[in-house]
C-alpha positions as a printed NumPy array, in Angstrom:
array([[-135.826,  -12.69 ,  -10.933],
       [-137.733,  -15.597,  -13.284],
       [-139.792,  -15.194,  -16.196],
       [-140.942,  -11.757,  -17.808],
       [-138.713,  -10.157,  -14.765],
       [-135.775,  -11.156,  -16.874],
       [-136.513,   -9.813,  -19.799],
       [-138.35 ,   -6.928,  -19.233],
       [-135.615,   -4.568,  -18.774],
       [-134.735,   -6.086,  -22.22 ],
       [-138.002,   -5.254,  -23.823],
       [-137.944,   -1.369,  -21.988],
       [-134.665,   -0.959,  -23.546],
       [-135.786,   -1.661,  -27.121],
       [-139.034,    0.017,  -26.844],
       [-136.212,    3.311,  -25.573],
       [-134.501,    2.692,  -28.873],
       [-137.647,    2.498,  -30.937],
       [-138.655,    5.809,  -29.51 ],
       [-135.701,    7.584,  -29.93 ],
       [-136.134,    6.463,  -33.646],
       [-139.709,    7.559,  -33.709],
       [-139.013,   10.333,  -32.28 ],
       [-136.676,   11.891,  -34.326],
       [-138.571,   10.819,  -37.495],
       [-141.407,   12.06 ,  -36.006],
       [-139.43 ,   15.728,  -35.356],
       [-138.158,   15.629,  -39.198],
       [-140.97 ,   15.122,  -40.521],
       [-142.659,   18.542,  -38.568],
       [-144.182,   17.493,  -35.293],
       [-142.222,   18.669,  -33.085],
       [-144.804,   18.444,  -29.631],
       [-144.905,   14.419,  -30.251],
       [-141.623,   13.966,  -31.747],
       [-140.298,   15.669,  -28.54 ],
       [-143.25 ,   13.784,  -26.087],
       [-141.604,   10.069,  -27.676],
       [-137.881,   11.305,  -26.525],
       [-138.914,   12.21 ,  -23.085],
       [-140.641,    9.322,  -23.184],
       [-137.545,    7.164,  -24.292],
       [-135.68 ,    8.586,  -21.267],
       [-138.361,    7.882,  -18.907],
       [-138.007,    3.943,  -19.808],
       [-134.173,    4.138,  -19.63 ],
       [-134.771,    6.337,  -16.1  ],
       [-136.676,    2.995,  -15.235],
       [-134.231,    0.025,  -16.233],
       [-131.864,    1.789,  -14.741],
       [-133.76 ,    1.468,  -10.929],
       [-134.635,   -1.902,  -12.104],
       [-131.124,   -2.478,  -12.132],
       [-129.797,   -1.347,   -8.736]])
């Protein structure tokens, strides 16, 4: 892998993080539908560094 290949699975897995932390502030403050759509959406991107990976 060279270039962007090497750090994308970087990037994903910050953009999971920043998610979950949306997500959950998004939840607390009463949203539940897109606090809940930004943690699926978290897992998706760790579902996909994950086959990145192998």
């Amino acid at each position: 892998m060279e270039g962007i290949a090497q750090a994308a699975p970087g990037i994903a897995m910050l953009a999971a993080f920043a998610c979950v932390a949306g997500g959950v502030f998004t939840i607390r403050r009463g949203d539940r539908s897109k606090g809940a759509l930004m943690l699926v959406m978290a897992v998706v991107l760790v579902g996909n560094v994950l086959i990145w990976t192998m």
